[in-house]
C-alpha positions as CSV (number, residue, x, y, z in Angstrom):
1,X,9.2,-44.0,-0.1
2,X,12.6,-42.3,1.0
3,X,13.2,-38.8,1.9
4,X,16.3,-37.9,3.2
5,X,15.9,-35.8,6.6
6,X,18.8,-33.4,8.1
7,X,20.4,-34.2,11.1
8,X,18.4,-31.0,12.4
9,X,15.2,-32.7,11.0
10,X,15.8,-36.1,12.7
11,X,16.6,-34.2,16.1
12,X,12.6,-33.1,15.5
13,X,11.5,-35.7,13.8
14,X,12.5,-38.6,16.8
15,X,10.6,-36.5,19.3
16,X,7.4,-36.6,17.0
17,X,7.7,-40.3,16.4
18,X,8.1,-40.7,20.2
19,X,5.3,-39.0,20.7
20,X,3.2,-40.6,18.5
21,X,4.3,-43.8,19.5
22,X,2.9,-42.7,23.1
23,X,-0.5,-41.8,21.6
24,X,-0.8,-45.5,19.8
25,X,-0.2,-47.1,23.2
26,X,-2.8,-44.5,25.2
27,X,-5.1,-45.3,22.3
28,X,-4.7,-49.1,22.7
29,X,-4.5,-48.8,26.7
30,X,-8.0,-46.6,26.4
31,X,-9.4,-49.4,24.1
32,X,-8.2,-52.2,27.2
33,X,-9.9,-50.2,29.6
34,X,-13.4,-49.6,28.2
35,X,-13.6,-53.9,27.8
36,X,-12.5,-54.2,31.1
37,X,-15.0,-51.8,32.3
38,X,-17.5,-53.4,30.4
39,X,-16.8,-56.8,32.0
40,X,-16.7,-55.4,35.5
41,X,-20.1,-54.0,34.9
42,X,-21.6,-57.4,33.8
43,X,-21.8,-56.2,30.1
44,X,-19.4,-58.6,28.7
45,X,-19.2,-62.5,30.3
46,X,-15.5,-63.2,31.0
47,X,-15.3,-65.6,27.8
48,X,-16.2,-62.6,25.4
49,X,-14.2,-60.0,27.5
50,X,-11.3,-62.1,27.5
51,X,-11.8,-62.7,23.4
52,X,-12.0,-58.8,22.8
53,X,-9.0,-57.8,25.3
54,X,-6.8,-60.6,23.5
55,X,-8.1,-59.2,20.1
56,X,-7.7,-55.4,20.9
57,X,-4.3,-56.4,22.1
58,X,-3.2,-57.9,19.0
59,X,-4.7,-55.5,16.9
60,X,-2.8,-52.6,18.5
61,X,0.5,-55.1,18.3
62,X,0.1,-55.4,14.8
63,X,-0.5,-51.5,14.2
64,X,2.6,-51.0,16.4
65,X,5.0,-53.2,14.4
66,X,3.6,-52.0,10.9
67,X,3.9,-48.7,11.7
68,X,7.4,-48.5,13.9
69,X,9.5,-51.6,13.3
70,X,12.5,-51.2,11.1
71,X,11.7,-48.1,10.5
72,X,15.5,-46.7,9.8
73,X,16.1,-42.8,9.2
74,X,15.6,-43.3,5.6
75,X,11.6,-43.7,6.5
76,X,11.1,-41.8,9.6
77,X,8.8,-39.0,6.7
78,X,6.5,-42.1,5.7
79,X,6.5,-43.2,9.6
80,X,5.0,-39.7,10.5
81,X,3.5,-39.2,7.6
82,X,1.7,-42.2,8.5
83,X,0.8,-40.8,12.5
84,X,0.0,-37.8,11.0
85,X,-2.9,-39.9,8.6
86,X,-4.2,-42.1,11.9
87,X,-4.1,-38.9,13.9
88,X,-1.8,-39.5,16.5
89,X,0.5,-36.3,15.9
90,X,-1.1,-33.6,14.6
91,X,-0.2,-30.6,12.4
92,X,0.5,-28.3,15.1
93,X,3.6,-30.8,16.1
94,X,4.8,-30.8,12.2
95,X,5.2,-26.9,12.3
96,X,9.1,-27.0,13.2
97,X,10.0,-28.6,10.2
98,X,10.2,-26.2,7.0
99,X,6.9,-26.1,4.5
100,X,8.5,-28.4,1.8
101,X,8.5,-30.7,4.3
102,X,5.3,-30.1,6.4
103,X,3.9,-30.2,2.8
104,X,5.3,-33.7,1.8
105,X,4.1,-34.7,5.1
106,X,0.6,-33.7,4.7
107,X,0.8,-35.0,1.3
108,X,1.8,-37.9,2.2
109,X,-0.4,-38.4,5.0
110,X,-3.3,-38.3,2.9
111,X,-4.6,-34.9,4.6
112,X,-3.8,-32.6,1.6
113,X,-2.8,-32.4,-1.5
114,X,-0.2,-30.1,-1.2
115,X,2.7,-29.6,-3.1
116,X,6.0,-29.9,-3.1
């Protein structure tokens, strides 16, 4: 899908995909952490810890890429319509755009049925 953003919007819209860019790494740095801590406390062996840290790894990768790469101006609405879906920007951080577009965005996202 393509919606065409002002140069006003994409001023907004870059911060919010920064930001939920940040959030997808925290998320997969916080899924890292618990498997190490579960290895250092002798819940995991080091086979299975290593197994789930590669696999958590790759798994946040592959969210990464889908979600960001190539993502030109043309798409930056479906990228953050997308955060906005997995919950790593919220509402609250779509409220400086105007309600068409907060509306598409929740639409879009999956969270509403707003419309247009």
């Amino acid at each position: 899908m393509s919606y065409q953003l002002t140069k006003s919007q994409k001023k907004i819209a870059r911060r919010i995909m920064d930001k939920g860019l940040d959030n997808d790494y925290k998320r997969g740095l916080n899924l890292v952490s618990g498997i190490i801590e579960n290895w250092k406390s002798g819940r995991l062996n080091n086979k299975d810890a290593y197994m789930k840290l590669y696999k958590s790894v790759d798994q946040t990768d592959y969210v990464i890429g889908r979600r960001y790469d190539g993502k030109t101006g043309s798409h930056w609405v479906q990228v953050m319509a997308d955060q906005l879906g997995a919950g790593v920007i919220t509402e609250e951080d779509i409220s400086e755009f105007d309600e068409k577009l907060q509306n598409t965005l929740l639409r879009w996202s999956g969270i509403n049925d707003a419309d247009e």
